[in-house]
N, C-alpha and C positions, 0 to 999 in steps of 0.2 A: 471318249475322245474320238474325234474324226478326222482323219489323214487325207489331207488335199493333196494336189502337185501344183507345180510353183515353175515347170518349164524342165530341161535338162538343162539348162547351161545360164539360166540367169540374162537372158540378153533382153534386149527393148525389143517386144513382139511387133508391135507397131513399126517396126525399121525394115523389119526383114522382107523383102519385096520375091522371094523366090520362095513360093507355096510346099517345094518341097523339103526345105529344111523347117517351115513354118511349121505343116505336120508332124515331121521329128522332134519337134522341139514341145509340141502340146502333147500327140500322140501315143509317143514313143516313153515318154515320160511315165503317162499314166498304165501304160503298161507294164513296165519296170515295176512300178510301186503295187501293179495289183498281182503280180507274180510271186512278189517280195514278200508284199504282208498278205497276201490269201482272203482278201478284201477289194471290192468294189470301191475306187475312187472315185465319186463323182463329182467332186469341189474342185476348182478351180482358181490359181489368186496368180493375174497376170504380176511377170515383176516389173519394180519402180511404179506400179497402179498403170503403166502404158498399155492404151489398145486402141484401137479399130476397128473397124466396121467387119473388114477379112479378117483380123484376131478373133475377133468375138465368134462369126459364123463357123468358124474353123474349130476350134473350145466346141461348140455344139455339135456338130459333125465327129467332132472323137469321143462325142457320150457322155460328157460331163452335164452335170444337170444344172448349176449354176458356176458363175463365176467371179470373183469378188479385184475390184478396179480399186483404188485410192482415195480418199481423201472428196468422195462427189457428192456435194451439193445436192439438196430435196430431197423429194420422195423417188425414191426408186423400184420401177414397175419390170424392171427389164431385169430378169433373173440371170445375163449375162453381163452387169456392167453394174454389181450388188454394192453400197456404199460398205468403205472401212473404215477404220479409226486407228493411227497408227497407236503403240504400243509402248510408248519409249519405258528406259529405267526409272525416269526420276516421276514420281507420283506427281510436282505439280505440272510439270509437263502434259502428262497424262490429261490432268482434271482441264487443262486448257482443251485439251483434242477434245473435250467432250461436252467443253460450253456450247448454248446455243448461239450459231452468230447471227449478230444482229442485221437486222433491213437494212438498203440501204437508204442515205438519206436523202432526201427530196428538198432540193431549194424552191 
């Protein structure tokens, strides 16, 4: 099993426009956690999938080595903005997050 961080406080990373609670908030986090458990964190999963160009730079800069965003479309090359799938309770839920979706269509 491998222990990510997820922020300290759960806010929209993407909102926060003053760098130095931004830090605190990715930072400060992973510190916490690699004190805690005596492990190296280096996953990253912004919350609500929200980021930015500053979120994402900032996630690298505190040593995380990738970081996992919501719900993105394609292929994903950028090991800071990693596609997810959300997880719900109900199994067809689930099986829905995991169709492939369709092209769009072309009149």
């Amino acid at each position: 099993m491998k222990i990510g961080s997820h922020s300290r406080s759960h806010l929209y990373l993407d909102k926060i426009n003053d760098t130095s609670i931004l830090w605190d908030q990715i930072y400060t986090s992973k510190q916490i956690l690699e004190r805690q458990l005596g492990v190296a964190v280096d996953e990253f999963a912004y919350p609500y999938g929200s980021y930015n160009a500053v979120t994402a730079s900032t996630v690298k800069l505190a040593g995380y080595k990738t970081a996992r965003a919501c719900c993105v479309d394609g292929v994903q090359s950028d090991a800071y903005a990693l596609r997810a799938v959300m997880a719900p309770n109900e199994l067809s839920k689930f099986e829905r997050y995991l169709a492939p979706r369709s092209a769009p269509r072309r009149n």
